[in-house]
C-alpha positions in Angstrom: -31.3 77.1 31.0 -29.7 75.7 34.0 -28.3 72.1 34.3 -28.1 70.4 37.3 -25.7 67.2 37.7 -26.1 64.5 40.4 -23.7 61.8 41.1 -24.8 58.4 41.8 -23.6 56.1 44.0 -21.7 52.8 43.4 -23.9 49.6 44.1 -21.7 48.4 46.6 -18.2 48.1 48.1 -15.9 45.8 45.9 -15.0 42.2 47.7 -13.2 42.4 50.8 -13.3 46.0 50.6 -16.5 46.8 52.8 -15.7 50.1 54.2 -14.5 51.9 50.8 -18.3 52.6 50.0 -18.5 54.6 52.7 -14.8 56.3 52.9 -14.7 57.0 48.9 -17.8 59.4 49.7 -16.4 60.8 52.7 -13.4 61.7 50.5 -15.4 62.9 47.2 -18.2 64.7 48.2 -16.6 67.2 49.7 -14.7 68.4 45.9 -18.7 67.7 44.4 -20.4 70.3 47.1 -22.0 73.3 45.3 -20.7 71.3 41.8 -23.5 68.6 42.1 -26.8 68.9 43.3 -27.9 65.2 44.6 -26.9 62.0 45.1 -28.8 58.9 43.8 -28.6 54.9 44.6 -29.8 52.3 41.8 -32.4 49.9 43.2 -31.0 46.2 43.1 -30.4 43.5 45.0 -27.4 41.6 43.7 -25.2 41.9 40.1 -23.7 38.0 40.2 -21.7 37.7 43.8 -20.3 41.2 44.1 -21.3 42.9 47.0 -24.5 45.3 46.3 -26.2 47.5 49.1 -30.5 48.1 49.2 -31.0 50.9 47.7 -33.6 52.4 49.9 -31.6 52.1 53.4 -28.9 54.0 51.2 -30.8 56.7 50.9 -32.0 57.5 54.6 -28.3 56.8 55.4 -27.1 59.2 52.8 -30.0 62.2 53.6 -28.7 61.9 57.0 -24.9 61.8 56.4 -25.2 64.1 53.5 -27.0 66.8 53.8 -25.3 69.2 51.4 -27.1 67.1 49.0 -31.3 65.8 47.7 -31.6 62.0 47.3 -33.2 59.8 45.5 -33.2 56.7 43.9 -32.6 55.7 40.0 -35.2 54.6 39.5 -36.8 52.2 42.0 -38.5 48.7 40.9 -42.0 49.4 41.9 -42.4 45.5 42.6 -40.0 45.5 45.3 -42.4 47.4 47.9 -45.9 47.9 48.2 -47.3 51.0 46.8 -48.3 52.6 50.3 -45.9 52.1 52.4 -43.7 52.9 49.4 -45.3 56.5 49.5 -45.4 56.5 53.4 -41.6 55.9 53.3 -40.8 58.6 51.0 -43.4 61.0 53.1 -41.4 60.3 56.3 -37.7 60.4 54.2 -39.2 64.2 52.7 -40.1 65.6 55.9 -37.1 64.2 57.8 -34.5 65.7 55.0 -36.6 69.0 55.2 -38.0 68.4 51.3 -34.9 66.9 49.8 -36.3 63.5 48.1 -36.7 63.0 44.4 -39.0 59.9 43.1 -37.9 57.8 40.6 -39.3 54.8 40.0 -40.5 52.2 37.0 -41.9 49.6 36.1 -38.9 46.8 37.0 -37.1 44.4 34.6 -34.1 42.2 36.1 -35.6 38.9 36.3 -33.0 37.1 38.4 -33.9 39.6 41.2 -37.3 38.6 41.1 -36.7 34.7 41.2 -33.9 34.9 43.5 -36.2 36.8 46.0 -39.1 35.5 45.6 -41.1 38.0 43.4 -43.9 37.0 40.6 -41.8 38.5 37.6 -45.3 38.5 35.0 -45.1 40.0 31.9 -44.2 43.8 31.0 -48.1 44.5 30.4 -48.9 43.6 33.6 -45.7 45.5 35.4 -46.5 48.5 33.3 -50.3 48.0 34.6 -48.9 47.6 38.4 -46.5 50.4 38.2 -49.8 52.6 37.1 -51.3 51.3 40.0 -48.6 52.9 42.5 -48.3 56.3 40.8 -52.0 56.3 41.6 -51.5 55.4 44.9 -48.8 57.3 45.8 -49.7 60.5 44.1 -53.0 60.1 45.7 -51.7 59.2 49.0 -50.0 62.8 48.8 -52.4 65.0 47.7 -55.4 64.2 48.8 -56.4 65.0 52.4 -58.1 62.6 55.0 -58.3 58.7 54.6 -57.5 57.7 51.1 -59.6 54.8 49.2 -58.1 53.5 45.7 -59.2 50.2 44.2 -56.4 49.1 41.4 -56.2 45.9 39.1 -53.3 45.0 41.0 -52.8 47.2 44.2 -55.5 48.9 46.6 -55.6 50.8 49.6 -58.8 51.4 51.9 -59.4 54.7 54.1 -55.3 54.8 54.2 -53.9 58.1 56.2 -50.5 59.4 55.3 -49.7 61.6 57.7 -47.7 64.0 57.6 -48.1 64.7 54.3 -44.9 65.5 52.4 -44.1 69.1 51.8 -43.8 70.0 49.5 -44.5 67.3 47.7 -41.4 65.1 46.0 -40.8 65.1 42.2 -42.0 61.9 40.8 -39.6 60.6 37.8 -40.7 58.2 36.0 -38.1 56.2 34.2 -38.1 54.0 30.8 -38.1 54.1 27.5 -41.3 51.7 26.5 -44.2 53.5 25.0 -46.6 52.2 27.7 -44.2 53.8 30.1 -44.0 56.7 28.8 -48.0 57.6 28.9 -47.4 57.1 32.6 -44.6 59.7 32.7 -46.8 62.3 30.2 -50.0 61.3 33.2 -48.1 61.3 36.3 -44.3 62.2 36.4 -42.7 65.5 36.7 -39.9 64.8 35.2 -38.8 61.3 32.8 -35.4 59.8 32.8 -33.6 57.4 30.2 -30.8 55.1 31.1 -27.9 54.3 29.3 -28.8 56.0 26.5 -26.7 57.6 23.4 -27.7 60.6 21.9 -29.6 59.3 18.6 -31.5 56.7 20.9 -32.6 59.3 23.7 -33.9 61.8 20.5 -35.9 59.0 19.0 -37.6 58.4 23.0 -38.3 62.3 23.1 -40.3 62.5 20.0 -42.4 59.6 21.3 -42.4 61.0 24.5 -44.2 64.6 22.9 -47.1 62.2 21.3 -47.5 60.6 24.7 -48.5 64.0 26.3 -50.4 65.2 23.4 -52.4 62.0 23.9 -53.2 63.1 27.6 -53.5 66.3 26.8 -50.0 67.8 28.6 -47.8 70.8 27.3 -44.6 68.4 27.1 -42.8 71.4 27.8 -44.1 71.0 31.9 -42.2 67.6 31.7 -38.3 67.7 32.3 -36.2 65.8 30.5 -33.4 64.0 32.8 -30.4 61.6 31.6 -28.9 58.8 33.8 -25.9 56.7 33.1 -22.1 56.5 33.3 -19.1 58.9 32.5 -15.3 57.7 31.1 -12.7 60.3 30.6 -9.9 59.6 29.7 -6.7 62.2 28.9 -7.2 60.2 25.3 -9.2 57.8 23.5 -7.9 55.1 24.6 -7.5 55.6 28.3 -11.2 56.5 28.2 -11.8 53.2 26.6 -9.9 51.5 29.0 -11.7 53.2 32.0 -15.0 52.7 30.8 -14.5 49.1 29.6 -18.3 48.4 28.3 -19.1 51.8 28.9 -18.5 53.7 25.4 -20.2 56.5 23.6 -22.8 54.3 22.7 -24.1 53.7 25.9 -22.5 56.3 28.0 -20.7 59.7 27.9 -17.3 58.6 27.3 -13.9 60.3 25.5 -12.1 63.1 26.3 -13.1 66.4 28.3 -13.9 68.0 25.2 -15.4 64.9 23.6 -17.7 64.6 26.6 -18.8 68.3 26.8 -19.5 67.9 22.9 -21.8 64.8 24.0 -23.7 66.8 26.8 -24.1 69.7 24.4 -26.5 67.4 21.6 -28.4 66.5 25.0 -28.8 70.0 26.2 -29.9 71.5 23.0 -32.7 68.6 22.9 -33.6 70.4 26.4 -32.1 67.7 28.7 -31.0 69.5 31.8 -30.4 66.7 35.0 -28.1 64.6 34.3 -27.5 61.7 36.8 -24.0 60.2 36.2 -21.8 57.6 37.7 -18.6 59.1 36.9 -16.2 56.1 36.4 -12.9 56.1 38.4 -14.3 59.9 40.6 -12.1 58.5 43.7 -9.1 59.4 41.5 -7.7 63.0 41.4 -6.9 63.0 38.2 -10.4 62.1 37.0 -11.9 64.6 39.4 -9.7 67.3 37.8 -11.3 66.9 34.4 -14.7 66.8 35.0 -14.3 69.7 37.6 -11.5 71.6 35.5 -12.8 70.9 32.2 -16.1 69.4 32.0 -17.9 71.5 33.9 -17.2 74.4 33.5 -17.7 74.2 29.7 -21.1 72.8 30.3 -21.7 76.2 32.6 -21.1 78.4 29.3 -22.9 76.1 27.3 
């Protein structure tokens, strides 16, 4: 089995600091090329007052700048844009980065975001109902030829085009850990992602992942299994604590070299093989060393 590793992106620069986004990248990527396979941007719109970048003009900036690297986003809130332009978007983005976007997106959950900016926030049933909507949408909106006609509790589209069609057509991730949300991954995703998971949470998902495609009737086996979250390292315990600050092994892959790699290894064996990882401090050299020197390379024998 081969894993693949992404990186993802920092929500913004810190205060005062606007061009580091841009210049920590420029210095970084280079040491990831051939190491990671893509880059990914979480979809939010502010975390208090610190300075946090869209998440979708990211992405066309990065396919561009980038192109050593696929892109996609982790995961988008499917409230934040209507279905069909959402999949004309990613048509345009997939034929412009000659077929090197990845779909994520859910259901949505950060409340403030959708008061501050002046989106309905109503319940998860309903969310989980709209996101269903725009997998219809967009999936249909890809696939099927001519002028597309889709009536939806929530979102519709009438005799749409999307032209050019994306080719191929972009993995669709579908990200969450509800139950709900999970039927739409086993129905309409390629691949399902978990955030911020530990080991013993993520195995407990899986299993109802499995009766979520027996229910529609998919081998679960045809549905990858992806990972997103944060990496500490530390050259001890408590320097990994320290770099991580709320990020620990409970939430996060977080420790030592070997205590990471020992972390990724319980997720590989459960078949997990993308994993989509903000590595904490990776601007630093000596961070970069270990997960280069040490961290993945023992993954790579693993």
């Amino acid at each position: 089995m081969t894993v693949d590793f992404g990186l993802s992106l920092p929500a913004g620069p810190p205060k005062g600091q606007l061009d580091k986004f841009l210049t920590d990248m420029d210095a970084v990527l280079p040491h990831l090329k051939g190491r990671f396979k893509s880059l990914w941007m979480t979809d939010h719109f502010f975390w208090g007052d610190a300075p946090t970048h869209e998440a979708w003009t990211v992405i066309a900036f990065v396919a561009a700048r980038w192109p050593q690297f696929d892109i996609g986003p982790m995961v988008l809130g499917q409230s934040y844009r209507n279905p069909a332009l959402l999949a004309k978007m990613a048509a345009t983005l997939q034929t412009l980065s000659h077929g090197r976007f990845i779909m994520a997106i859910g259901a949505g959950w950060k409340e403030d975001e959708y008061h501050a900016y002046g989106y309905p926030y109503p319940s998860p049933g309903v969310r989980v109902e709209q996101l269903e909507d725009s997998l219809e949408i967009i999936t249909r909106l890809w696939r099927e030829p001519g002028q597309v006609t889709y009536l939806g509790k929530h979102y519709s589209i009438t005799n749409a085009y999307c032209e050019p069609k994306p080719d191929p057509v972009p993995p669709i991730i579908v990200g969450g850990g509800g139950s709900k949300t999970m039927r739409l991954a086993a129905k309409f995703a390629d691949w399902w992602n978990l955030p911020d998971a530990n080991f013993a949470d993520y195995n407990a998902k899986v299993d109802i992942l499995r009766q979520q495609c027996d229910s529609v009737g998919r081998d679960p086996a045809n549905l990858r299994l992806t990972w997103f979250g944060r990496m500490a390292l530390g050259r001890t315990d408590a320097e990994a604590r320290q770099r991580g600050g709320r990020w620990t092994n409970q939430n996060a892959l977080a420790g030592t070299p070997a205590q990471v790699v020992e972390q990724l290894q319980q997720f590989i064996d459960l078949g997990v093989d993308y994993f989509m990882i903000e590595v904490l401090g990776v601007d630093q050299p000596g961070v970069r060393a270990m997960l280069l020197e040490e961290v993945l390379p023992q993954v790579q024998q693993i």
